[in-house]
VEXLOKOL-97634 format. One record per residue: y, x, z of N, C-alpha, C, CB in turn; residue number from 1; chain; residue in one letter. Coordinates in nm, 2 decimals, padded with zeros to 4 digits, always signed. Atoms other than C-alpha are relative to their C-alpha. Glycine has a CB too. Layout:
BEGIN
Y:X:Z:Y:X:Z:Y:X:Z:Y:X:Z:NUM:A:A
...
END
This chain:
BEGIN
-00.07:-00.03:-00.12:+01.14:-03.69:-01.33:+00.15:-00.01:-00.02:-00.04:+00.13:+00.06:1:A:X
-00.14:+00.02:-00.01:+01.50:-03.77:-01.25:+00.08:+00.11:+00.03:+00.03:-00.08:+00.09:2:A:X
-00.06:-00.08:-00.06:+01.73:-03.53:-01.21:+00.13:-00.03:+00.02:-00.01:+00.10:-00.05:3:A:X
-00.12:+00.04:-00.01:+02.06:-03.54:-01.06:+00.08:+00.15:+00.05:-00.01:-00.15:+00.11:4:A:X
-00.08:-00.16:-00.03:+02.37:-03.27:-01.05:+00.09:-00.04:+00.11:+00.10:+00.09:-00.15:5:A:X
-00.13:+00.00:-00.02:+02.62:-03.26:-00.85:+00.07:+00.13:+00.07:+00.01:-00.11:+00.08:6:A:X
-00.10:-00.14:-00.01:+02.97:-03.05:-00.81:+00.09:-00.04:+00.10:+00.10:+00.04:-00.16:7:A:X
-00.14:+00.02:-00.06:+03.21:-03.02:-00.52:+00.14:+00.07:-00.05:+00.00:+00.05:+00.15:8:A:X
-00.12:-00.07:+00.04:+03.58:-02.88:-00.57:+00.06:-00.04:+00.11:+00.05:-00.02:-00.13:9:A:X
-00.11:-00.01:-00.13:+03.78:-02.80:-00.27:+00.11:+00.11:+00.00:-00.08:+00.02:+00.14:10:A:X
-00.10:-00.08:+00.01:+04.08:-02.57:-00.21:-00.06:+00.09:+00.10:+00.14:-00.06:+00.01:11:A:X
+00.06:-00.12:-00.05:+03.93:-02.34:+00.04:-00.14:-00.05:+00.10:+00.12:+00.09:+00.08:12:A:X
+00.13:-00.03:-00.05:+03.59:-02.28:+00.23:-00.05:-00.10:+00.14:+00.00:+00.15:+00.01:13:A:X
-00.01:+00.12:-00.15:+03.67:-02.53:+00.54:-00.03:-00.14:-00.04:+00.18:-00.02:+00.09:14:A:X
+00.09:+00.16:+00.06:+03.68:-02.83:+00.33:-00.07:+00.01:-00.08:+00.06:-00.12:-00.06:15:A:X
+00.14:-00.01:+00.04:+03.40:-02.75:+00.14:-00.10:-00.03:+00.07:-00.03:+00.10:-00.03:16:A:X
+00.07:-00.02:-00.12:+03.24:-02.71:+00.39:-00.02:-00.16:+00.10:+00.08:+00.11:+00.07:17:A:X
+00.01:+00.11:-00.01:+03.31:-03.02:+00.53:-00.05:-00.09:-00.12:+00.11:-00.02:+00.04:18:A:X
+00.06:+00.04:+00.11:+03.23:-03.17:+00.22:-00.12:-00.08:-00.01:-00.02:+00.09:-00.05:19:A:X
+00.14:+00.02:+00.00:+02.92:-03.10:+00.18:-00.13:-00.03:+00.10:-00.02:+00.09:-00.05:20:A:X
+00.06:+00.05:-00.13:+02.80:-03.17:+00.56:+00.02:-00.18:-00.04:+00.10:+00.07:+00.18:21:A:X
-00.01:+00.16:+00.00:+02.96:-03.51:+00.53:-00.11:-00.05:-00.13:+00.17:-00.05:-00.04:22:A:X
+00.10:+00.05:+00.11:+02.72:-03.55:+00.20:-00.10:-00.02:+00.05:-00.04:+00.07:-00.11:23:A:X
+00.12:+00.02:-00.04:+02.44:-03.46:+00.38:-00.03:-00.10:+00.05:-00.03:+00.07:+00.07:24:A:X
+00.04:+00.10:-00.12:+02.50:-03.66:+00.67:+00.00:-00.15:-00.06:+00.12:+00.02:+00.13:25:A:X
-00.01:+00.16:+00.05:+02.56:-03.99:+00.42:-00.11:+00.00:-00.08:+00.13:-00.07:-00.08:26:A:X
+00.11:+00.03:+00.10:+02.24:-03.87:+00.23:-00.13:-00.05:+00.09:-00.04:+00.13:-00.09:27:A:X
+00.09:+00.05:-00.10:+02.04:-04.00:+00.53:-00.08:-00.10:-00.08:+00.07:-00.06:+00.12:28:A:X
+00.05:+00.12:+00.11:+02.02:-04.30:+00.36:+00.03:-00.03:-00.09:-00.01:-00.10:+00.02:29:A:X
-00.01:-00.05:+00.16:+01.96:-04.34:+00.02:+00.08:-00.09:-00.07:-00.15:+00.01:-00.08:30:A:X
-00.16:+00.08:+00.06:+02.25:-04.47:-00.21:-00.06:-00.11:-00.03:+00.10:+00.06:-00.14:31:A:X
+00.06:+00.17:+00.04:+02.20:-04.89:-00.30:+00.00:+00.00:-00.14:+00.11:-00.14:+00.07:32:A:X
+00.04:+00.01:+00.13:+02.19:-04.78:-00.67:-00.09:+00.04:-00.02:+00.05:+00.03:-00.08:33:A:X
+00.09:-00.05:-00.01:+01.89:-04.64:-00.62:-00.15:-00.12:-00.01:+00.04:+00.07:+00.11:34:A:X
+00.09:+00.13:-00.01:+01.73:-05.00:-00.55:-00.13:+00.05:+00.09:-00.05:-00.06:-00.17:35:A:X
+00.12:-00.04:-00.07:+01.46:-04.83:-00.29:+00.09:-00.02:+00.18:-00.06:+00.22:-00.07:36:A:X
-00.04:-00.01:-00.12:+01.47:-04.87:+00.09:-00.01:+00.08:+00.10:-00.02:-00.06:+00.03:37:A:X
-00.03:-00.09:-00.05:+01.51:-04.62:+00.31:-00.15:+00.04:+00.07:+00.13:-00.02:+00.08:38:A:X
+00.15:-00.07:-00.07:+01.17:-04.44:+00.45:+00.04:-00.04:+00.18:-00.01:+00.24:-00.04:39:A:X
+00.02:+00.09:-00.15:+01.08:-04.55:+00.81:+00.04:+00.14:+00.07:-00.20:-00.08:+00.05:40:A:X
+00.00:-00.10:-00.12:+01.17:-04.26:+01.05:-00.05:+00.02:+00.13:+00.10:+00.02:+00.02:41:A:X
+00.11:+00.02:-00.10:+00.92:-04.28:+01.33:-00.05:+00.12:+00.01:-00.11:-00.11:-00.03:42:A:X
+00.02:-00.15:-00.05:+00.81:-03.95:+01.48:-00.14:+00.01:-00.07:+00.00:+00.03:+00.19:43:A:X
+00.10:-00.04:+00.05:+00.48:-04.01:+01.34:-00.01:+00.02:-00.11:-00.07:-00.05:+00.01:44:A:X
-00.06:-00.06:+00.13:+00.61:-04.03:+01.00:+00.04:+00.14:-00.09:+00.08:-00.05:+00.00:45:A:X
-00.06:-00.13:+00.01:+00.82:-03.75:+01.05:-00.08:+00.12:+00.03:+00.10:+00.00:+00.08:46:A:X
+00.04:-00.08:-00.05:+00.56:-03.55:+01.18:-00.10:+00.06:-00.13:-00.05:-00.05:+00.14:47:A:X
+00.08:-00.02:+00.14:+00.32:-03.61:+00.88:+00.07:+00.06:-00.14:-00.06:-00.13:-00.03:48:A:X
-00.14:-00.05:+00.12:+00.65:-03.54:+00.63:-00.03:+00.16:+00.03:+00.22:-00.05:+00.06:49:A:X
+00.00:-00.09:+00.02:+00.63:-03.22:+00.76:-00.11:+00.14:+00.01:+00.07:-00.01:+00.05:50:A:X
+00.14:+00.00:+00.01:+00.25:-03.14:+00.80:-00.03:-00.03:-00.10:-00.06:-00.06:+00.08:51:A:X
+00.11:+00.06:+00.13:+00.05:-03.30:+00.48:+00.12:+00.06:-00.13:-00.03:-00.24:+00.00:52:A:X
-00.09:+00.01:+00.14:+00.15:-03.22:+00.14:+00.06:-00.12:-00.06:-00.07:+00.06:-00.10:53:A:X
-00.07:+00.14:+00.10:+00.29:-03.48:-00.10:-00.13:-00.08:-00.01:+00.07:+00.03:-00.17:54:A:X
+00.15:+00.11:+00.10:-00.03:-03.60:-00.25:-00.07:-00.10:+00.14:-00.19:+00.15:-00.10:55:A:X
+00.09:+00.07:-00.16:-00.20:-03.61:+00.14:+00.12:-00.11:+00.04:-00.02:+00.14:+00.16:56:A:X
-00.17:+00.09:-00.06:+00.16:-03.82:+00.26:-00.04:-00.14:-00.08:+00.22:+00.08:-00.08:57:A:X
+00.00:+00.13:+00.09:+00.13:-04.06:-00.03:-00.14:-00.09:+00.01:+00.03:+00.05:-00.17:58:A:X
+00.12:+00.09:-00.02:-00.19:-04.15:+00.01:-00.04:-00.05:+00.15:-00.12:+00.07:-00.05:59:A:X
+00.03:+00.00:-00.16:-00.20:-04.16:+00.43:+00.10:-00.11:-00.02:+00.03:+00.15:+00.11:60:A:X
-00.12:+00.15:-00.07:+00.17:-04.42:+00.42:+00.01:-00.04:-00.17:+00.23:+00.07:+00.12:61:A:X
-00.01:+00.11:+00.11:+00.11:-04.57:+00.05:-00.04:-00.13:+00.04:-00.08:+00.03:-00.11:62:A:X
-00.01:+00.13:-00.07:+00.15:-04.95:+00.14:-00.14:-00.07:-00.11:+00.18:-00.08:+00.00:63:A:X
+00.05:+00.04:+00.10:-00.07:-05.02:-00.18:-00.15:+00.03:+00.01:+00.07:+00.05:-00.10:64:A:X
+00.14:-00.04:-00.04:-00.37:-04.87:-00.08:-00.02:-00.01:+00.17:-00.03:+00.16:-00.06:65:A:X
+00.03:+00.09:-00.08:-00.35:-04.97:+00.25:-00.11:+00.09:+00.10:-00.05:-00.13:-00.08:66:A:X
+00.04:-00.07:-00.07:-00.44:-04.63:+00.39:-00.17:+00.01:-00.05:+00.05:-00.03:+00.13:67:A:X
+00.16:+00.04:+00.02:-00.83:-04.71:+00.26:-00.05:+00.13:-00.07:-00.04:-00.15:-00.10:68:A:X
+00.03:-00.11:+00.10:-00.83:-04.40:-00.02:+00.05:+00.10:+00.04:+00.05:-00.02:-00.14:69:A:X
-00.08:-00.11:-00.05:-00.77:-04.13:+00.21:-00.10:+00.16:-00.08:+00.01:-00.02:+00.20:70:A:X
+00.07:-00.12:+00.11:-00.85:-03.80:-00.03:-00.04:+00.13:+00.10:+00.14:+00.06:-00.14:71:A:X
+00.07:-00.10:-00.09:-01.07:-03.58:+00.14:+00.02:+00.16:-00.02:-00.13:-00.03:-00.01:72:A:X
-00.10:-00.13:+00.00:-00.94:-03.21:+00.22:-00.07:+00.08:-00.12:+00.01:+00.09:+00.15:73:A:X
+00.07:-00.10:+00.11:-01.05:-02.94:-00.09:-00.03:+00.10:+00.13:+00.13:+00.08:-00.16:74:A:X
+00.04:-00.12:-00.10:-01.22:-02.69:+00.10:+00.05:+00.11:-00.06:-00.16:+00.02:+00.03:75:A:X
-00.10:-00.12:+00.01:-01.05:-02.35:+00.11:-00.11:+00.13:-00.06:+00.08:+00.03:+00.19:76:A:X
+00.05:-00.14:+00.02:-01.22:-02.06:-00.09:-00.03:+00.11:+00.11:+00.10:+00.06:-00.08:77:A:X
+00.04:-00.15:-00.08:-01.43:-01.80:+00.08:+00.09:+00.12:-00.04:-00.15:+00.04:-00.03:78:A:X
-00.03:-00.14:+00.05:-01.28:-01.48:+00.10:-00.07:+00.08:-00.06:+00.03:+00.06:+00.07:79:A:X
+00.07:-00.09:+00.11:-01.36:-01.22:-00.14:-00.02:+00.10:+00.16:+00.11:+00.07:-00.19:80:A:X
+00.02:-00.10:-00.11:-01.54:-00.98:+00.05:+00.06:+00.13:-00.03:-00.14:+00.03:+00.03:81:A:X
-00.06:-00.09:-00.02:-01.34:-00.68:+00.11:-00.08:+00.13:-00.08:+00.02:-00.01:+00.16:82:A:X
+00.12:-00.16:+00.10:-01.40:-00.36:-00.13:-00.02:+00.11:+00.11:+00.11:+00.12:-00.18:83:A:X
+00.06:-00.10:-00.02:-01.54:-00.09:-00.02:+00.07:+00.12:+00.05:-00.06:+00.01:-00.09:84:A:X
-00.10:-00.12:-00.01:-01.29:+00.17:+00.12:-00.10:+00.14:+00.04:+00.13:-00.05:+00.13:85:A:X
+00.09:-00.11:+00.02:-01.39:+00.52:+00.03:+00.02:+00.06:+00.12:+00.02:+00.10:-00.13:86:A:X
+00.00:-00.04:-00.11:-01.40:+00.72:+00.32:+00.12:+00.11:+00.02:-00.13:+00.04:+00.02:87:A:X
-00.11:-00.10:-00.03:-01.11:+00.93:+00.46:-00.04:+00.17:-00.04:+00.04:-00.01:+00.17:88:A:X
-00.03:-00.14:+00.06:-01.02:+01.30:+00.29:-00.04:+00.08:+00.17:+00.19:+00.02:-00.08:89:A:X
-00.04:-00.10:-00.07:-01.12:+01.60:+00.55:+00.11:+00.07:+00.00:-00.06:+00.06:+00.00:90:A:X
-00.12:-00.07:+00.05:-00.81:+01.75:+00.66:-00.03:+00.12:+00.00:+00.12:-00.01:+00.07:91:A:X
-00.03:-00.16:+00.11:-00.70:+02.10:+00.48:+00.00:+00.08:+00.12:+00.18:+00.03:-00.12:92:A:X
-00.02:-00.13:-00.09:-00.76:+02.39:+00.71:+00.06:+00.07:-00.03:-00.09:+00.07:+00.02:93:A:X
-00.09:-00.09:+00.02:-00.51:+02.63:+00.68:-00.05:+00.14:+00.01:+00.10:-00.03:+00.07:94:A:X
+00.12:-00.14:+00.01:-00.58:+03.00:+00.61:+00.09:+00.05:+00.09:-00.03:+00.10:-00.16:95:A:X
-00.05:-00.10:-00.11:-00.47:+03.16:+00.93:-00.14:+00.12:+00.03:+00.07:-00.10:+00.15:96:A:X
+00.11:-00.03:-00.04:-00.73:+03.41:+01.00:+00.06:+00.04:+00.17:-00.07:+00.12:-00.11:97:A:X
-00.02:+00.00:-00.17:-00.79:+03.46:+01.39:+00.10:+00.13:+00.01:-00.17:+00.02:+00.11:98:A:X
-00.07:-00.11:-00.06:-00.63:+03.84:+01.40:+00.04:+00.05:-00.12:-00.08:+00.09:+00.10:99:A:X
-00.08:-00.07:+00.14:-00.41:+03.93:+01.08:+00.02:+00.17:-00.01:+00.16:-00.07:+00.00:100:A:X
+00.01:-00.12:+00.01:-00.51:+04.27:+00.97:+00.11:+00.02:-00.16:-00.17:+00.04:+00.01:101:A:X
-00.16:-00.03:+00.08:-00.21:+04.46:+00.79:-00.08:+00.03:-00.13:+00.12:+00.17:+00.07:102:A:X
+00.05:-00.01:+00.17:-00.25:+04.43:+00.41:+00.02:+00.14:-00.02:+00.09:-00.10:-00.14:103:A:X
-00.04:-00.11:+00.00:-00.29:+04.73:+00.31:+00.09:+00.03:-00.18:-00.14:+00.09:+00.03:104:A:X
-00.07:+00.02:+00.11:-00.06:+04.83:+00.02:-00.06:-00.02:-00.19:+00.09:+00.12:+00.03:105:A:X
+00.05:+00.06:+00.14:-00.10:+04.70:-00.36:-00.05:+00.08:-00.07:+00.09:-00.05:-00.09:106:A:X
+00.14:-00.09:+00.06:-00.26:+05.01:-00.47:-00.10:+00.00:+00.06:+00.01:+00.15:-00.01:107:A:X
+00.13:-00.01:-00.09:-00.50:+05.01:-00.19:-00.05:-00.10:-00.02:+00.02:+00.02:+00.13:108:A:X
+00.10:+00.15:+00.06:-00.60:+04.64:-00.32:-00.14:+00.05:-00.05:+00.09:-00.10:-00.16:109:A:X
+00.10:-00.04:+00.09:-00.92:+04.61:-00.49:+00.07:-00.05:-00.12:-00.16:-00.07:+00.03:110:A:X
-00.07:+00.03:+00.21:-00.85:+04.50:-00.91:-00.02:-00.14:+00.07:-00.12:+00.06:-00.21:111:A:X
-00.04:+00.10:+00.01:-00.73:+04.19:-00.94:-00.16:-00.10:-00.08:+00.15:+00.04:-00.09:112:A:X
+00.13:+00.03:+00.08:-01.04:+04.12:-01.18:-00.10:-00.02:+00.12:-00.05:+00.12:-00.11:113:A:X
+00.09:+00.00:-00.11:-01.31:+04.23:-00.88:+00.05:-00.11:+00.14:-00.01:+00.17:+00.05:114:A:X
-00.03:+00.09:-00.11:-01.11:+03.96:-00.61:+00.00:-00.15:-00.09:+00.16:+00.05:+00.08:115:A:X
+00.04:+00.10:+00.04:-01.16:+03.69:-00.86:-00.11:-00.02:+00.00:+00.04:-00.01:-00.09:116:A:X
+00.11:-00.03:+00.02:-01.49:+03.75:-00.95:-00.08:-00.04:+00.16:+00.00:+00.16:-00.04:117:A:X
+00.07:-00.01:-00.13:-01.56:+03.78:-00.56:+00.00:-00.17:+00.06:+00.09:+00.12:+00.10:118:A:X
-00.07:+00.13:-00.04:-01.37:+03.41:-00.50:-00.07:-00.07:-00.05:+00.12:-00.03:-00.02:119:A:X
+00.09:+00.10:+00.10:-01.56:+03.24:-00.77:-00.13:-00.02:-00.02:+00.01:+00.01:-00.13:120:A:X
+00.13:+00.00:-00.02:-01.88:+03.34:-00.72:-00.01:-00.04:+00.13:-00.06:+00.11:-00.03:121:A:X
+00.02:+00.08:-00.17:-01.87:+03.24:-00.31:+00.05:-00.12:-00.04:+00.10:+00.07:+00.16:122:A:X
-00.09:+00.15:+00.04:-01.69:+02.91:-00.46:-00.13:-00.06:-00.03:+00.15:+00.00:-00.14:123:A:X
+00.12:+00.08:+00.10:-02.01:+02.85:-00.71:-00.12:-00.03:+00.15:-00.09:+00.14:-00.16:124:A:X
+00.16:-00.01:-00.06:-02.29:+02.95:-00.45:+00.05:-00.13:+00.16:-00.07:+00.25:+00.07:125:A:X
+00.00:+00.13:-00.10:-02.11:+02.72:-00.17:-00.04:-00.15:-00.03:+00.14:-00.03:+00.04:126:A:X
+00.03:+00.14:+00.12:-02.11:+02.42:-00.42:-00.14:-00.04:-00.01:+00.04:+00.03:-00.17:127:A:X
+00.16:-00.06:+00.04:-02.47:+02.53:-00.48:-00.10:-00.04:+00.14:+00.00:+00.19:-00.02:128:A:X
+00.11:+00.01:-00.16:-02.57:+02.51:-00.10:-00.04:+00.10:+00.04:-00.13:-00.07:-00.01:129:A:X
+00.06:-00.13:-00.01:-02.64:+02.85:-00.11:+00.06:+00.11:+00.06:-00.03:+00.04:-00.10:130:A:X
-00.04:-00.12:-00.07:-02.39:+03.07:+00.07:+00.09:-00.12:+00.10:+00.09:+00.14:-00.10:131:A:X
-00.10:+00.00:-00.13:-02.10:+02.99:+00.35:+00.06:-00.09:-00.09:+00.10:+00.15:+00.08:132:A:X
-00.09:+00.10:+00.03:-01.87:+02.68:+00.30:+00.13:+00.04:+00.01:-00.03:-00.10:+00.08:133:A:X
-00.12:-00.07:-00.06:-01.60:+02.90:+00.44:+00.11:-00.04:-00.10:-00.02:+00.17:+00.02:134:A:X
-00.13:-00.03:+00.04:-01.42:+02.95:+00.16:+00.02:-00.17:-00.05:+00.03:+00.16:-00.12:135:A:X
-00.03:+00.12:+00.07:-01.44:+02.58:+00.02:+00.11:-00.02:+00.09:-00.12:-00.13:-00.01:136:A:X
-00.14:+00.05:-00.10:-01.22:+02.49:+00.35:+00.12:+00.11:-00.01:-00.04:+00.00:+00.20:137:A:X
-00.11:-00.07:+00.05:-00.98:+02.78:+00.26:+00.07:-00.01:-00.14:-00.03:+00.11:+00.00:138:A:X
-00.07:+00.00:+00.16:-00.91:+02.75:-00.10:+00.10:-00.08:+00.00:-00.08:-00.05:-00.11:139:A:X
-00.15:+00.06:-00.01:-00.69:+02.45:-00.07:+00.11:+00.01:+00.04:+00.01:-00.06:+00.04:140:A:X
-00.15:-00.06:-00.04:-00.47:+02.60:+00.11:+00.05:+00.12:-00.03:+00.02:+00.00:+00.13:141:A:X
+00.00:-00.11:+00.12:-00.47:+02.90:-00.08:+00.05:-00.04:-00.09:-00.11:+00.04:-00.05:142:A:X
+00.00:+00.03:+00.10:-00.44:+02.70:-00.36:+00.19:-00.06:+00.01:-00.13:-00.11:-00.03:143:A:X
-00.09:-00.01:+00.03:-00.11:+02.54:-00.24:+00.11:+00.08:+00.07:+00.02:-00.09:-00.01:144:A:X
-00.08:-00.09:-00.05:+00.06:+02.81:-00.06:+00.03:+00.09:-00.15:-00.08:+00.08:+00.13:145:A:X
+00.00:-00.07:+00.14:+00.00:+03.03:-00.42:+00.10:-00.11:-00.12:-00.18:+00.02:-00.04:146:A:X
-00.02:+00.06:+00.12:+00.08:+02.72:-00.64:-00.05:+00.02:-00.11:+00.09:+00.00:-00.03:147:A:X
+00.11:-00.02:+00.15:-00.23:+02.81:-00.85:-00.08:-00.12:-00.01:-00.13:+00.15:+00.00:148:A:X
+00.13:+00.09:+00.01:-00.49:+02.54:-00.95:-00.13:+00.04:-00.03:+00.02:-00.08:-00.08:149:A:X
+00.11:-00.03:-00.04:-00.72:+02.76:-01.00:-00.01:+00.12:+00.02:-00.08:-00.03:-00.07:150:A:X
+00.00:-00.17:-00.05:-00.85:+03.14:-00.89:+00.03:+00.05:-00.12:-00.14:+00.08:+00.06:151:A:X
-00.03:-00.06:+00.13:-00.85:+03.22:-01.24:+00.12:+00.01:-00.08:-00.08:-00.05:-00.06:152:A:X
-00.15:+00.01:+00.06:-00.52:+03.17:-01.32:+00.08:+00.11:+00.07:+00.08:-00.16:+00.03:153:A:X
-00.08:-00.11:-00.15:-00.40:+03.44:-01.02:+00.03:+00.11:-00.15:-00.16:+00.10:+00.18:154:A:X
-00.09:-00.13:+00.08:-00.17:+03.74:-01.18:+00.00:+00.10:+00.10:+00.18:-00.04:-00.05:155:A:X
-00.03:-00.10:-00.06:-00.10:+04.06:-01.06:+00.10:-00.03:+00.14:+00.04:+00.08:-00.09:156:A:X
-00.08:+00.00:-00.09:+00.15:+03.92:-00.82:-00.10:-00.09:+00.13:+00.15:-00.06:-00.05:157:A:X
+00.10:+00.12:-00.10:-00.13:+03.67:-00.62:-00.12:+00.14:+00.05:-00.11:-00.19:-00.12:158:A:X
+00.10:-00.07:-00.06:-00.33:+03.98:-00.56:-00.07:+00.00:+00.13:+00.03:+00.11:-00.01:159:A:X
+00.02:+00.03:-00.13:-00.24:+04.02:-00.20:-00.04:-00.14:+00.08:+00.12:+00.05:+00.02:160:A:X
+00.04:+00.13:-00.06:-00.28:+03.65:-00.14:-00.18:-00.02:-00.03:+00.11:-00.14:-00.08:161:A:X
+00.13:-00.06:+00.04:-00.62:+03.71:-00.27:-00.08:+00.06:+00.10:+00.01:+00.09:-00.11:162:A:X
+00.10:-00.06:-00.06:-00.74:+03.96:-00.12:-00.01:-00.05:+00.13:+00.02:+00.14:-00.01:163:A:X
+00.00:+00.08:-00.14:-00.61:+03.79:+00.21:-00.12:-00.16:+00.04:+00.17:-00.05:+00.00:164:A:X
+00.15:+00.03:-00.01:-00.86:+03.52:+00.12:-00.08:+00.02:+00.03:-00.05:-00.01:-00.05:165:A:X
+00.10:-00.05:+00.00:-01.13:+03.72:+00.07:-00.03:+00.06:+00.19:+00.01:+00.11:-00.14:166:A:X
-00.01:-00.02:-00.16:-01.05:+03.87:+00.44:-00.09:-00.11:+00.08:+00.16:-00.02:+00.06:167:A:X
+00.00:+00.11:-00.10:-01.05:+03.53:+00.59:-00.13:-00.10:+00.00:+00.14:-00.09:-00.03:168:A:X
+00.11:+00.04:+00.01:-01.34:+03.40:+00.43:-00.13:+00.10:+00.06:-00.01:-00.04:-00.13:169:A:X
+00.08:-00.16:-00.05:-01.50:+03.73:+00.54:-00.15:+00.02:-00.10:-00.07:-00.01:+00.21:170:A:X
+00.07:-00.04:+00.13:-01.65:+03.78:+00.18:-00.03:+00.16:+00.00:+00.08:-00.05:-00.13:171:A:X
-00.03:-00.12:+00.07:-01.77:+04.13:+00.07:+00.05:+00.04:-00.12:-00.09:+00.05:+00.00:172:A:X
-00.07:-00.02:+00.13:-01.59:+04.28:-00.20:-00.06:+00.14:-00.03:+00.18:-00.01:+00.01:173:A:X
+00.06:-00.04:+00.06:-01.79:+04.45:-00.42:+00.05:+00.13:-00.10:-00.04:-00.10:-00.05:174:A:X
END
């Protein structure tokens, strides 16, 4: 393949500009060192120039073949069938309980120990199938209102958020 460079140099951006329009407009037709004659411009020509790829062009107006070896289209790949999209997340219920009864103060809690205990075991037996789902739709948001990842990690200061759980899921505490 041939390659060819070329460089303008002008003093500012007008005749440049001019320039390089006037190039265009004399690249119409192609320079006589070239030894080739200029492509036919006929709308039908033009229309296929910008429709058919190269390979389809050359073989549709090659004078040599005489239009006879016209290369028949590649058929286009089936689409891959589409994966499988898992199914959308239920959204996070938030732990508002319907009528917010006044915590009562941090001595009056139950132990910190007995509100875990209480959380983890309604957690297991939901999982299980075996008790109230309640608190599964609470915990998450429990989980980031606290910024725990899990019940077991709770400290003396998550008590009250705890025991407010246990409220809302309307667990007994033991």
């Amino acid at each position: 393949m041939t390659k060819l460079f070329l460089s303008f140099e002008a003093e500012n951006e007008d005749e440049l500009l001019r320039l390089v329009l006037g190039y265009a407009m004399r690249q119409k037709q192609p320079p006589s060192w070239l030894d080739k004659t200029p492509p036919p411009s006929s709308p039908e020509l033009q229309e296929d120039a910008a429709t058919l790829s190269d390979e389809e062009y050359d073989a549709k107006h090659d004078p040599k073949s005489n239009g006879a070896a016209k290369p028949e289209p590649t058929p286009e790949p089936a689409p891959e069938p589409a994966k499988r999209a898992r199914a959308p997340r239920a959204p996070r219920v938030s732990v508002v309980p319907p009528e917010p009864e006044p915590t009562p103060a941090p001595a009056d809690l139950p132990p910190l120990d007995t509100l875990k205990a209480v959380v983890t075991n309604a957690v297991r037996l939901a999982q299980k199938g075996e008790g109230s789902k309640k608190i599964l739709d609470l915990l998450p948001a429990f989980k980031d209102t606290t910024g725990l990842a899990f019940v077991m990690n709770a400290e003396d200061k998550h008590r009250a958020a705890l025991y407010d759980l246990v409220q809302a899921a309307t667990l007994p505490v033991v």
